[in-house]
Backbone as JSON, one array per atom type, in Angstrom:
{
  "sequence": "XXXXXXXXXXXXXXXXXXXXXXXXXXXXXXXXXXXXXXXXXXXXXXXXXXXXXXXXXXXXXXXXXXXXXXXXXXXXXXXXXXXXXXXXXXXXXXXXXXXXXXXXXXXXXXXXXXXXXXXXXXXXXXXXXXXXXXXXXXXXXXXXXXXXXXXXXXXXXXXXXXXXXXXXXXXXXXXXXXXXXXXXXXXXXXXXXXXXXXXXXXXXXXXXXXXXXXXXXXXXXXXXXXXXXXXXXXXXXXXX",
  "N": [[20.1, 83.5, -28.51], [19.76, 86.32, -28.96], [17.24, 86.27, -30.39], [15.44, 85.39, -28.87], [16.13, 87.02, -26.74], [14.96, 89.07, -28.18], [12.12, 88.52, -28.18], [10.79, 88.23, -25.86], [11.22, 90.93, -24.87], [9.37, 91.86, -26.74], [7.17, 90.67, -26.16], [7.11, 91.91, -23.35], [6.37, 94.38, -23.93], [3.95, 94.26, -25.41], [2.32, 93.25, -23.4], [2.49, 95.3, -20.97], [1.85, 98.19, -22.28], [-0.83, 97.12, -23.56], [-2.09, 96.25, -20.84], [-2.29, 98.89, -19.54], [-3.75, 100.26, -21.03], [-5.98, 99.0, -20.62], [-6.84, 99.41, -17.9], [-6.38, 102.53, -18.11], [-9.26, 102.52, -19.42], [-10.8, 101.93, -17.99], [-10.77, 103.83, -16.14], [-11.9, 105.69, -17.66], [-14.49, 104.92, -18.02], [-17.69, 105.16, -17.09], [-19.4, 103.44, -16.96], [-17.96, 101.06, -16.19], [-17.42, 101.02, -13.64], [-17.67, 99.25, -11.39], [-17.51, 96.64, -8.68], [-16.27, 94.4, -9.08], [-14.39, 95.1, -11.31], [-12.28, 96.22, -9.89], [-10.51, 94.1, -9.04], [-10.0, 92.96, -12.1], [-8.21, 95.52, -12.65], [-6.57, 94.72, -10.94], [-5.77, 92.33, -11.71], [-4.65, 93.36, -13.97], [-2.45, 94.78, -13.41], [-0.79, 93.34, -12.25], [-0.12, 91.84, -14.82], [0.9, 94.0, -15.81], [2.99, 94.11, -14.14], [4.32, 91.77, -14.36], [5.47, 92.54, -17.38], [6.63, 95.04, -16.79], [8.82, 93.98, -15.38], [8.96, 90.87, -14.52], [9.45, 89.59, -17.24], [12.15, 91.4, -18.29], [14.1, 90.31, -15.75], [13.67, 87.65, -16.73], [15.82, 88.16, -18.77], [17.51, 88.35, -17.75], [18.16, 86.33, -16.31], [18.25, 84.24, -18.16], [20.46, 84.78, -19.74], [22.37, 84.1, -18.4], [24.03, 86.08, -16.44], [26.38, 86.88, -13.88], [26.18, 86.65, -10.23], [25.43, 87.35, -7.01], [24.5, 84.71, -4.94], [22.0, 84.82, -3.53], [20.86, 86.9, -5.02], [20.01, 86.63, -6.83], [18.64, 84.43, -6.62], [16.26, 85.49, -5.45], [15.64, 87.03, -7.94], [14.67, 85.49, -9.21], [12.89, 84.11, -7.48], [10.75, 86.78, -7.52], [9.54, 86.39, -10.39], [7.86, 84.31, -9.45], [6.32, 85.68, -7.95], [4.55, 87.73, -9.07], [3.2, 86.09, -10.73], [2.11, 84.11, -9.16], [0.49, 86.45, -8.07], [-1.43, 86.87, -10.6], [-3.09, 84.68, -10.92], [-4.52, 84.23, -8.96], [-6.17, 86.32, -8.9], [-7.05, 86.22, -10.98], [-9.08, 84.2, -9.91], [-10.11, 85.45, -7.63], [-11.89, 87.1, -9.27], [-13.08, 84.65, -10.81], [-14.58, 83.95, -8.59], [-15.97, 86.07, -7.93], [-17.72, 86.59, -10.01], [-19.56, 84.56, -9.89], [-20.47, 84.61, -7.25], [-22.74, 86.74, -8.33], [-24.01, 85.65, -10.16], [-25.51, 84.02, -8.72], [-26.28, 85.09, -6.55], [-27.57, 87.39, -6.9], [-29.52, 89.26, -5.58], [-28.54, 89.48, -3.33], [-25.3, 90.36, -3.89], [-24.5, 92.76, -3.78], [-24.55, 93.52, -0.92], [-22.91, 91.58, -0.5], [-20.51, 91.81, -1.31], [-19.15, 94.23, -0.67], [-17.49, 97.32, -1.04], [-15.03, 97.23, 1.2], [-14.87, 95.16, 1.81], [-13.99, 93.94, -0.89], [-11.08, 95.17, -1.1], [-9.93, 94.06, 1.29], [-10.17, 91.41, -0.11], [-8.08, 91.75, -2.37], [-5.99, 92.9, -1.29], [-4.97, 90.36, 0.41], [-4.84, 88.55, -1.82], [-2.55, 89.62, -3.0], [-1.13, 89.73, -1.04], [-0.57, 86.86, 0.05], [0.46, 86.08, -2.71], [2.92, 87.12, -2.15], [3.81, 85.84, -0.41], [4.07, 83.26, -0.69], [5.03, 82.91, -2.7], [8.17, 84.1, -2.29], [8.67, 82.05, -0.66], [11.13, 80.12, -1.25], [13.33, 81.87, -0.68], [13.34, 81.87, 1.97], [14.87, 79.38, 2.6], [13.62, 76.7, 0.76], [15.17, 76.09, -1.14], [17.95, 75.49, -3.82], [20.29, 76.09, -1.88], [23.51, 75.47, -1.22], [26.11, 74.33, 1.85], [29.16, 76.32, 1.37], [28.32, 77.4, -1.74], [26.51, 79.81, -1.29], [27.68, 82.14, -3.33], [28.89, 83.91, -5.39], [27.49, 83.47, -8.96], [26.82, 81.86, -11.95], [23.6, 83.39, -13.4], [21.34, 81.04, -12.85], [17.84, 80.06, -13.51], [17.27, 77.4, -12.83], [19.4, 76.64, -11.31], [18.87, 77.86, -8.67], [16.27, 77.4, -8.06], [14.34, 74.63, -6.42], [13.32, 71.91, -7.87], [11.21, 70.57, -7.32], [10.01, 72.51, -5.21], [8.71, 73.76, -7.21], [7.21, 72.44, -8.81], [5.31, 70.61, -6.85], [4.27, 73.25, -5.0], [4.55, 75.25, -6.38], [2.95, 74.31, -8.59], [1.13, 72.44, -8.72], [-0.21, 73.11, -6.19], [-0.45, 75.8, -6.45], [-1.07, 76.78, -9.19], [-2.32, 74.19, -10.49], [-4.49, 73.89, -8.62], [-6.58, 75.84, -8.44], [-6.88, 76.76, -10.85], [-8.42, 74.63, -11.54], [-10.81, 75.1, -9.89], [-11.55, 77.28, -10.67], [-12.36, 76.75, -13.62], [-14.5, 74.74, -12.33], [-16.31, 76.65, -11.28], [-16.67, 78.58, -13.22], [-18.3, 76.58, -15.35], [-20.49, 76.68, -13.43], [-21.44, 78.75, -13.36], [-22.07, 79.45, -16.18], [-23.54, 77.07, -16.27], [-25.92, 78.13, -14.15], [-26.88, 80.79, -15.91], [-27.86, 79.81, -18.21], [-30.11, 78.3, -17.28], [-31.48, 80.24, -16.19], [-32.13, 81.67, -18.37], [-33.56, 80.49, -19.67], [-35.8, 79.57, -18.83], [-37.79, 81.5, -18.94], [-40.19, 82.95, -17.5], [-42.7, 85.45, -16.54], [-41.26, 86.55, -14.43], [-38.21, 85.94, -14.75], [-38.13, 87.3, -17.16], [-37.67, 89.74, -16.54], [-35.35, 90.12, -15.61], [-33.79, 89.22, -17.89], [-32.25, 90.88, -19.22], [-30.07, 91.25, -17.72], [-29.38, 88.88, -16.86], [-28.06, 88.04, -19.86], [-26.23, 89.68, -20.45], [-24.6, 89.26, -18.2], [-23.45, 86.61, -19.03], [-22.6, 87.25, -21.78], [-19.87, 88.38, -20.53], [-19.35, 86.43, -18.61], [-18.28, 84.53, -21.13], [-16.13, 86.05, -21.68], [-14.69, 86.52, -19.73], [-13.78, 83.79, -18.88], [-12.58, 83.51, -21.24], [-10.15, 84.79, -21.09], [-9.03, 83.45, -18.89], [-8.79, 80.74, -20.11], [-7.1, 81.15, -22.01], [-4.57, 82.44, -20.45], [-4.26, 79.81, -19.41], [-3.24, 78.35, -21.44], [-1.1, 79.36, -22.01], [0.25, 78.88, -19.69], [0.44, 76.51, -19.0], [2.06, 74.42, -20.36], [4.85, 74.95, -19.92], [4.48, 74.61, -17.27], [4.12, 71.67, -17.29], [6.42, 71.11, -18.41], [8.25, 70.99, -16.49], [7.35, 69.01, -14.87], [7.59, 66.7, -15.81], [10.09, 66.93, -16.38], [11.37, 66.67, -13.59], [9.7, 64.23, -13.23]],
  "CA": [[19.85, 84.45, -27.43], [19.12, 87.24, -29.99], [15.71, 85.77, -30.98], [14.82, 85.09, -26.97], [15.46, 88.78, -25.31], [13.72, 90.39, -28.9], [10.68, 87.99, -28.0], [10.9, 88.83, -24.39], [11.25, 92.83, -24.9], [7.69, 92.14, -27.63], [6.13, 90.5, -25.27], [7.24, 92.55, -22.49], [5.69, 95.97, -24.6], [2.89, 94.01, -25.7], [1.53, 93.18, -22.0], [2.55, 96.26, -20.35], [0.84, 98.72, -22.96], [-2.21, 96.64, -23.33], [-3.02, 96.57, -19.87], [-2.21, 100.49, -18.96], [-4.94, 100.39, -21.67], [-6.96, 98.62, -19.73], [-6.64, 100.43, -16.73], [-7.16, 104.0, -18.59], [-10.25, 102.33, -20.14], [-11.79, 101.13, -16.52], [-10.96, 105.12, -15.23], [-12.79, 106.6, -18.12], [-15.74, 104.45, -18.46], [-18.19, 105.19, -15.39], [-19.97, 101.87, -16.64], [-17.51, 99.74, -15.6], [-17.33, 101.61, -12.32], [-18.07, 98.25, -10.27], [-16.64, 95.81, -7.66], [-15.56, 93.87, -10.6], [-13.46, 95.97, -12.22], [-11.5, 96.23, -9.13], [-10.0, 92.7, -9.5], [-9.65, 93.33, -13.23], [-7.74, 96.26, -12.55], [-5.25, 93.97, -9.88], [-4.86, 91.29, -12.8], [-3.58, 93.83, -15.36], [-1.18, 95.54, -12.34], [-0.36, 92.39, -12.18], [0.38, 91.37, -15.64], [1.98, 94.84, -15.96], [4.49, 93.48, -13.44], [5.59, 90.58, -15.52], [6.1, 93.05, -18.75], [7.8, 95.64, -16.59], [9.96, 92.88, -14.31], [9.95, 89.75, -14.88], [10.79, 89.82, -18.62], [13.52, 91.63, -17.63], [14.58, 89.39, -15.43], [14.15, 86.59, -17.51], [16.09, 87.53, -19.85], [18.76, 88.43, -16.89], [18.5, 85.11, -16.31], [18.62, 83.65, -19.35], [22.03, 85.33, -19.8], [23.5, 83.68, -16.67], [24.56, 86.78, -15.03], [26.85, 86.45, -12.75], [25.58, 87.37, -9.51], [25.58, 86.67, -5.57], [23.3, 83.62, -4.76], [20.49, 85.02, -2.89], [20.33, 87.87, -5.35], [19.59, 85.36, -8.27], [16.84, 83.44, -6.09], [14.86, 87.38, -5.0], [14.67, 87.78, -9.02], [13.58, 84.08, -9.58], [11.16, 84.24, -6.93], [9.91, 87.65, -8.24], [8.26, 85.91, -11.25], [6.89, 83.4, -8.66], [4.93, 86.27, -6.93], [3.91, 87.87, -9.56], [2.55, 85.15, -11.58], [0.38, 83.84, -8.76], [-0.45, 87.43, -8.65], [-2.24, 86.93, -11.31], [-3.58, 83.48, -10.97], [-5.7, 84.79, -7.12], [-6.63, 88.07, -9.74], [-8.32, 85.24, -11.92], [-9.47, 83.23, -9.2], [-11.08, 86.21, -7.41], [-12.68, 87.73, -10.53], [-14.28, 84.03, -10.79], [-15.43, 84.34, -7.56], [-17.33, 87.61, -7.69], [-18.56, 86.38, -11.2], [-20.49, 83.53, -9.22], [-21.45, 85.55, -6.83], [-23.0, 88.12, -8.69], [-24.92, 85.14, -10.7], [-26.02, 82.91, -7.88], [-27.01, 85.53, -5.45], [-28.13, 89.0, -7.74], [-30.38, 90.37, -4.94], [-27.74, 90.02, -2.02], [-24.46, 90.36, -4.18], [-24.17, 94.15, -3.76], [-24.31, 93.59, 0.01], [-21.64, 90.5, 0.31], [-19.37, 92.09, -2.05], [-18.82, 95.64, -0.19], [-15.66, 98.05, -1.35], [-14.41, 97.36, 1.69], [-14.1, 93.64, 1.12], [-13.1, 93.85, -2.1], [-9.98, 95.55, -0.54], [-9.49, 93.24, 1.74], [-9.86, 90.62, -0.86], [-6.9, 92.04, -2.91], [-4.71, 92.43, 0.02], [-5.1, 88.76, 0.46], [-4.28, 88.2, -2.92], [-0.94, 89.82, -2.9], [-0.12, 89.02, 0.32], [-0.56, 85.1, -0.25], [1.09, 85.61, -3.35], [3.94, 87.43, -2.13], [4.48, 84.65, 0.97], [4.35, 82.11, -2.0], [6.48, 83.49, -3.88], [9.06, 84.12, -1.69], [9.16, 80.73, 0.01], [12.53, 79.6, -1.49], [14.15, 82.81, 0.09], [13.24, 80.75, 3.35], [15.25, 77.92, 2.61], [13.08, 75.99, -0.07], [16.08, 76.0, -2.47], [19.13, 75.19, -4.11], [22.29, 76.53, -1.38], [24.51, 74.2, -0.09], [27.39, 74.83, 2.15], [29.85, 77.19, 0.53], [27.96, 78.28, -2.8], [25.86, 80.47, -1.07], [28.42, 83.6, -3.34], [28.46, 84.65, -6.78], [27.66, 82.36, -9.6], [26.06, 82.65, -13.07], [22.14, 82.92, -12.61], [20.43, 80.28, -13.99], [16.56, 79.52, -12.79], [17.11, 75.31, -12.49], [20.92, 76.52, -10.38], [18.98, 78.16, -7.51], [15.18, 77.21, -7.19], [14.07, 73.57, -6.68], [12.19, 71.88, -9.04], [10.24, 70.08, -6.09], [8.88, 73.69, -5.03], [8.17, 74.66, -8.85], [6.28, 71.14, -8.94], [4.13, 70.69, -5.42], [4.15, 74.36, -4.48], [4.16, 76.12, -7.64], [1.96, 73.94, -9.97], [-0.25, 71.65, -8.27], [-0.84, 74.35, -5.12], [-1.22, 77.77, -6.83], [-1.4, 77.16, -10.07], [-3.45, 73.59, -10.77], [-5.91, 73.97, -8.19], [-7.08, 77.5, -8.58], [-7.71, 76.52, -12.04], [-9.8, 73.78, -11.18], [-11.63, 75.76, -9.14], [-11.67, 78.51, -11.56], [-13.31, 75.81, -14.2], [-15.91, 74.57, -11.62], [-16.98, 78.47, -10.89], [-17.51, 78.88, -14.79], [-19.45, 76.01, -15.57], [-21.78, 76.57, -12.65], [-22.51, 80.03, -13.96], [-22.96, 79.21, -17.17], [-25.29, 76.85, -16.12], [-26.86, 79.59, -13.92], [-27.23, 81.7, -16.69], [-28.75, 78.92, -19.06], [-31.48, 77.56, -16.56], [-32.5, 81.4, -16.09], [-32.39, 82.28, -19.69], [-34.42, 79.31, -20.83], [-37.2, 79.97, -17.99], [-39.0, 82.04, -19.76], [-41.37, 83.09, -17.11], [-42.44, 86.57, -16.69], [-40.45, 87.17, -13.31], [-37.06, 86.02, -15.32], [-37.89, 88.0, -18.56], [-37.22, 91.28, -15.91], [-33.57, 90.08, -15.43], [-33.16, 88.64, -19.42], [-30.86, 91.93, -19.57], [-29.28, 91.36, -16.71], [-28.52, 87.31, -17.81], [-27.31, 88.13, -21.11], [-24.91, 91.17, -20.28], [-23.72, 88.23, -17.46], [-23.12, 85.65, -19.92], [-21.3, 88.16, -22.09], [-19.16, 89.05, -19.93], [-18.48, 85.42, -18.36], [-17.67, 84.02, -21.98], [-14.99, 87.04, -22.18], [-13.52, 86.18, -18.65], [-13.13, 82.24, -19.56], [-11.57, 83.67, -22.56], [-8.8, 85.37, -20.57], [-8.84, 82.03, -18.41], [-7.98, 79.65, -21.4], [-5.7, 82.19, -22.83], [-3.67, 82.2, -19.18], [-3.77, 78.22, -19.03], [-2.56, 77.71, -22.49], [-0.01, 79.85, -21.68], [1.35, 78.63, -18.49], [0.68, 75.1, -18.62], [2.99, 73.81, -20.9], [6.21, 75.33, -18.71], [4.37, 73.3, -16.06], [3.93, 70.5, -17.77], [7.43, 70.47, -19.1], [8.79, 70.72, -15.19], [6.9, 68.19, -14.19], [8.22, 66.07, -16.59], [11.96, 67.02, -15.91], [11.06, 66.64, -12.31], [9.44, 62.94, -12.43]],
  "C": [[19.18, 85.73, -27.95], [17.53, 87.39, -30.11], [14.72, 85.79, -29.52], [14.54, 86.3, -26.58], [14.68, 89.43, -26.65], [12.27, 90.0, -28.68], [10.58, 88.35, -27.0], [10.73, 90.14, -24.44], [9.68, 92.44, -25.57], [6.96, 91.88, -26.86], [5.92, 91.16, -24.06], [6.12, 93.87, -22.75], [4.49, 95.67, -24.57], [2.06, 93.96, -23.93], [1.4, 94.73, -21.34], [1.33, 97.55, -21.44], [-0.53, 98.43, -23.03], [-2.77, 96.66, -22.03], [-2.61, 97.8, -18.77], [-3.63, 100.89, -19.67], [-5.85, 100.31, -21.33], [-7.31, 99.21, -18.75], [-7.52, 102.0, -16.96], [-8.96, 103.79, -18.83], [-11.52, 102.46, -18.38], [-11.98, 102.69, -16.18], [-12.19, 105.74, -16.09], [-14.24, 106.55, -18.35], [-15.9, 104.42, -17.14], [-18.89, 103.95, -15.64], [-19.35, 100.82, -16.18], [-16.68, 99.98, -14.14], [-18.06, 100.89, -11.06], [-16.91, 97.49, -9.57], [-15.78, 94.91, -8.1], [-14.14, 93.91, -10.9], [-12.27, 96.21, -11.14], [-9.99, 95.14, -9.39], [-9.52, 92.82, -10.91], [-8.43, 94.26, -13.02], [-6.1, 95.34, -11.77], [-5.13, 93.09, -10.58], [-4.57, 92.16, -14.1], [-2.35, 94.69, -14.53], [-0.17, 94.45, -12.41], [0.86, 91.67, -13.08], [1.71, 92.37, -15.9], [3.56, 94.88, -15.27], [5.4, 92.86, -14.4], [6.2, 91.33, -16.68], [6.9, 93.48, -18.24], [9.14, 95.12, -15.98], [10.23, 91.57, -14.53], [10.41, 89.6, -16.42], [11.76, 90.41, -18.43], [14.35, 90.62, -17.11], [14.83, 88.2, -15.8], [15.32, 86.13, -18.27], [17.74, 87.78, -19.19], [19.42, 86.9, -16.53], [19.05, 84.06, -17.14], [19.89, 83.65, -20.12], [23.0, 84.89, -18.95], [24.41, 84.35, -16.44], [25.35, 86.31, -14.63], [26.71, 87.52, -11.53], [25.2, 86.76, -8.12], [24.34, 85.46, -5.75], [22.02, 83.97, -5.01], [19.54, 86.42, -4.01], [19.42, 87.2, -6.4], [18.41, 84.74, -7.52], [15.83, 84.47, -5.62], [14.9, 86.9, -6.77], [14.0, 86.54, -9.6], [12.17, 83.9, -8.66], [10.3, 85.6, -7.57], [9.26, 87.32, -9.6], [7.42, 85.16, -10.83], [5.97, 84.42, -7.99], [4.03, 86.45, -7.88], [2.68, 87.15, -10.82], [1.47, 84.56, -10.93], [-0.33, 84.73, -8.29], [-1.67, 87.1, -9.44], [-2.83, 85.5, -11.73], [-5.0, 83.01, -9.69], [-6.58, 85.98, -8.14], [-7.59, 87.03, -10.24], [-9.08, 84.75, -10.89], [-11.03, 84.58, -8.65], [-12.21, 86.91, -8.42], [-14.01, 86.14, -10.62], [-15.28, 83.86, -9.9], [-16.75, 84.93, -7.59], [-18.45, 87.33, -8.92], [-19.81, 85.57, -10.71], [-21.64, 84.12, -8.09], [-22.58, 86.36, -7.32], [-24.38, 87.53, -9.63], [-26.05, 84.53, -9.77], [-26.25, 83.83, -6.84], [-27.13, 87.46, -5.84], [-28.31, 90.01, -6.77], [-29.38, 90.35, -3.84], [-26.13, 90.16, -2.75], [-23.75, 91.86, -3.87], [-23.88, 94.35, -1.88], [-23.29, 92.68, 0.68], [-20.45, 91.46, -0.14], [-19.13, 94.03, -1.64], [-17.26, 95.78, -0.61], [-14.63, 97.83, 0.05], [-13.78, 96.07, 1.81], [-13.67, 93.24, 0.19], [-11.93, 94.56, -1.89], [-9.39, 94.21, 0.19], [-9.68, 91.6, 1.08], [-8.63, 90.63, -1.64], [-5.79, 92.08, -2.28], [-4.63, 91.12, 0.26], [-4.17, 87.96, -0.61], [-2.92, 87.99, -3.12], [-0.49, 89.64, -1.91], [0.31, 87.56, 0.14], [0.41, 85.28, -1.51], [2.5, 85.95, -3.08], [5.05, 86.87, -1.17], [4.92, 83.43, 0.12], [5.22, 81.98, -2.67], [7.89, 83.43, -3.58], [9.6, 82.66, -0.72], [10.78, 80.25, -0.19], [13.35, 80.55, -0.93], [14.45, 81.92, 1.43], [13.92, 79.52, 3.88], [14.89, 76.44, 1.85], [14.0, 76.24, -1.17], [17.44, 75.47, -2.68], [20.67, 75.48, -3.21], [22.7, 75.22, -1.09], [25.93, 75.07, 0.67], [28.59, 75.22, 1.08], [29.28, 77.32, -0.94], [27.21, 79.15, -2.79], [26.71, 82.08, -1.91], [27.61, 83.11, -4.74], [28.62, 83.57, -7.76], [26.99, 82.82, -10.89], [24.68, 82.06, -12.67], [21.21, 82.65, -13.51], [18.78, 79.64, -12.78], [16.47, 78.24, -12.05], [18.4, 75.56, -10.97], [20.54, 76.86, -8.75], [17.63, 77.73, -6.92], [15.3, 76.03, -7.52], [13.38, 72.87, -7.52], [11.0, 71.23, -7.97], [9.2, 71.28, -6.12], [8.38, 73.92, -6.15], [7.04, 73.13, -9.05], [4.99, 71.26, -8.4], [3.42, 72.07, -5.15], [3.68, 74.64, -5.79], [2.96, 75.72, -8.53], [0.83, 73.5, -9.15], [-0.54, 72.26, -7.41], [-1.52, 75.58, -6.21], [-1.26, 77.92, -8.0], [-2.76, 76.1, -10.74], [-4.86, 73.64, -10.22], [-6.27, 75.3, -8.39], [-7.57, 77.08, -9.87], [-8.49, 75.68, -12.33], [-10.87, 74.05, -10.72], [-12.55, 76.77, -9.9], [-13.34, 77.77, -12.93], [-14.58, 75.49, -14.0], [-17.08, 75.61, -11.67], [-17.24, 78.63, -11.88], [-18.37, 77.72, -15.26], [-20.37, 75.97, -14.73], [-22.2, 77.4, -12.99], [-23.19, 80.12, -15.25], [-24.23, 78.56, -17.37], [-26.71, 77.46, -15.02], [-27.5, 80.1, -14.94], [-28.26, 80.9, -17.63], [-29.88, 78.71, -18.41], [-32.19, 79.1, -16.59], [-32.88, 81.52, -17.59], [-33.58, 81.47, -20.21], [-35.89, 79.13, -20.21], [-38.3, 80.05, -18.55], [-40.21, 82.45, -19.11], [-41.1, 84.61, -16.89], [-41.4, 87.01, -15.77], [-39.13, 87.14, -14.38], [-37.12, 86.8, -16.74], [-38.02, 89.56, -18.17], [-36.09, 91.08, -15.83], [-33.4, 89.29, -16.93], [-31.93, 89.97, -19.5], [-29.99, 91.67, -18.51], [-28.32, 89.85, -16.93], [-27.76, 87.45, -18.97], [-26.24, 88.92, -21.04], [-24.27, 89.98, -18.95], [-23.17, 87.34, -18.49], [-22.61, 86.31, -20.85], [-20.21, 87.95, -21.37], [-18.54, 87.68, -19.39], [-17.51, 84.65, -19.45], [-16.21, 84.94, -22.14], [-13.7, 86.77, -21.06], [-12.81, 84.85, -19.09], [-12.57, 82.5, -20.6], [-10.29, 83.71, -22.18], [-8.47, 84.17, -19.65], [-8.34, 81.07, -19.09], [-6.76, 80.22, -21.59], [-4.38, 82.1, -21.77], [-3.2, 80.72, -19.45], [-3.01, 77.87, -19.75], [-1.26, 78.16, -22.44], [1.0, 79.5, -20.47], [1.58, 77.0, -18.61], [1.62, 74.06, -19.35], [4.01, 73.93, -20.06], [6.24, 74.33, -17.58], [4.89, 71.75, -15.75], [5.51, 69.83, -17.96], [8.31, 70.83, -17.63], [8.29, 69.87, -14.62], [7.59, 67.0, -15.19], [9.37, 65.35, -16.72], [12.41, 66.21, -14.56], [11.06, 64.8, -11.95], [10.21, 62.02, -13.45]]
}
C-alpha cells in the first residue's frame, strides 16, 4: 500500500504541476493565442483534475474506506468524468487539427470563439452525463446494502458499464476516430508538401509548422492510449 499512494501522490504532483505549466505557458505566449490552444488548455484542466482528485481518490479507494454506498460510487464515477474529460479534449483537438489542414482558407470562419465554447461545453457536459451514469442506477446496490461499506471500485461500479460504456463507447471509439483524423492529416500534409508547385511553396511554412505540431499531438495521443489501455484491457478480460 506504501509503494501505491507514494506512486499515486508522484504521479499526482507530476500531472498537476506540469500542466499549470502548460497553462501559464499558453497565457504568456501571444503565439499560441489560437482556437487551438483552447482545447489544449481543457485537456490539461482536465488532467489537472485527475492529479488534484482522482489520485486522491484512488488511493481513498484503494484503502477501502469505509463509507456510505452512494458516496463511494460519486468518487468512483468522478474518475469516470474526468477521464473522458480528457479523452473529448483529445478528440476535439483532433478535430480542429483536421480542420485547420483540410480546409486552411475557411478554418478561421468554421472554427469561431464562440464555437469553440460551445464545443467545450459539450465536452464536459457529455462527459459529466457519462460519468455519472452509475449514480442512475447502472451499478452495484442491491436491496439493503445501499449503507456503509468499505470502498472498493469492483464493490460498487459494474464491470458491464466499465466494459460497453466506458471502453468500447468513450474510450475505444474516440480513439479510432482520433487515429483516422491523424492519418488523414498526415496524409494532407504529405500530398501538399511533396507538390512542389509554386502555389503550395506559399503555404510550405504553413505545412511544416502543421506537421510539427500534429506529430507532437499524436505524441500525447499514444502516450494517453498506452496509458489507459491496458486497465481496459485488463477489465475486459475480468469481465469476459
Amino acid at each position: 500500500d506504501g509503494i501505491y499512494i507514494g506512486t499515486e501522490c508522484l504521479v499526482a504532483l507530476f500531472a498537476t504541476v506540469g500542466n499549470i505549466l502548460v497553462i501559464w505557458v499558453v497565457k504568456l505566449n501571444s503565439a499560441f493565442q489560437n482556437m487551438t490552444l483552447y482545447f489544449i488548455v481543457s485537456l490539461a484542466l482536465a488532467d489537472i483534475a485527475v492529479g488534484v482528485l482522482v489520485m486522491p481518490l484512488a488511493i481513498v479507494v484503494s484503502l477501502g474506506v469505509r463509507v456510505h454506498f452512494y458516496a463511494c460510487l460519486f468518487m468512483c464515477c468522478l474518475m469516470v468524468v474526468f477521464t473522458n474529460a480528457s479523452i473529448l479534449s483529445l478528440l476535439a483537438i483532433a478535430i480542429d487539427r483536421y480542420l485547420r489542414v483540410k480546409l486552411p482558407t475557411r478554418y478561421k470562419v468554421i472554427t469561431t470563439e464562440r464555437r469553440v465554447w460551445w464545443a467545450l461545453g459539450l465536452c464536459w457536459t457529455v462527459s459529466l452525463l457519462a460519468g455519472l451514469v452509475p449514480m442512475f442506477g447502472w451499478n452495484k446496490t442491491q436491496p439493503g446494502n445501499a449503507d456503509f461499506l468499505s470502498c472498493q471500485f469492483t464493490t460498487v461500479m459494474r464491470m458491464d458499464y466499465m466494459v460497453y460504456f466506458g471502453f468500447f463507447t468513450w474510450t475505444l471509439v474516440p480513439l479510432l476516430v482520433m487515429c483516422v483524423l491523424y492519418v488523414e492529416i498526415f496524409y494532407i500534409i504529405r500530398t501538399k508538401l511533396s507538390q512542389g508547385t509554386t502555389s503550395v511553396r506559399g503555404t510550405g511554412g504553413f505545412y511544416g509548422q502543421e506537421f510539427r505540431t500534429a506529430k507532437s499531438l499524436a505524441l500525447v495521443l499514444f502516450l494517453f492510449a498506452i496509458s489507459w489501455l491496458p486497465l481496459c484491457i485488463i477489465n475486459c478480460i475480468s469481465y469476459f
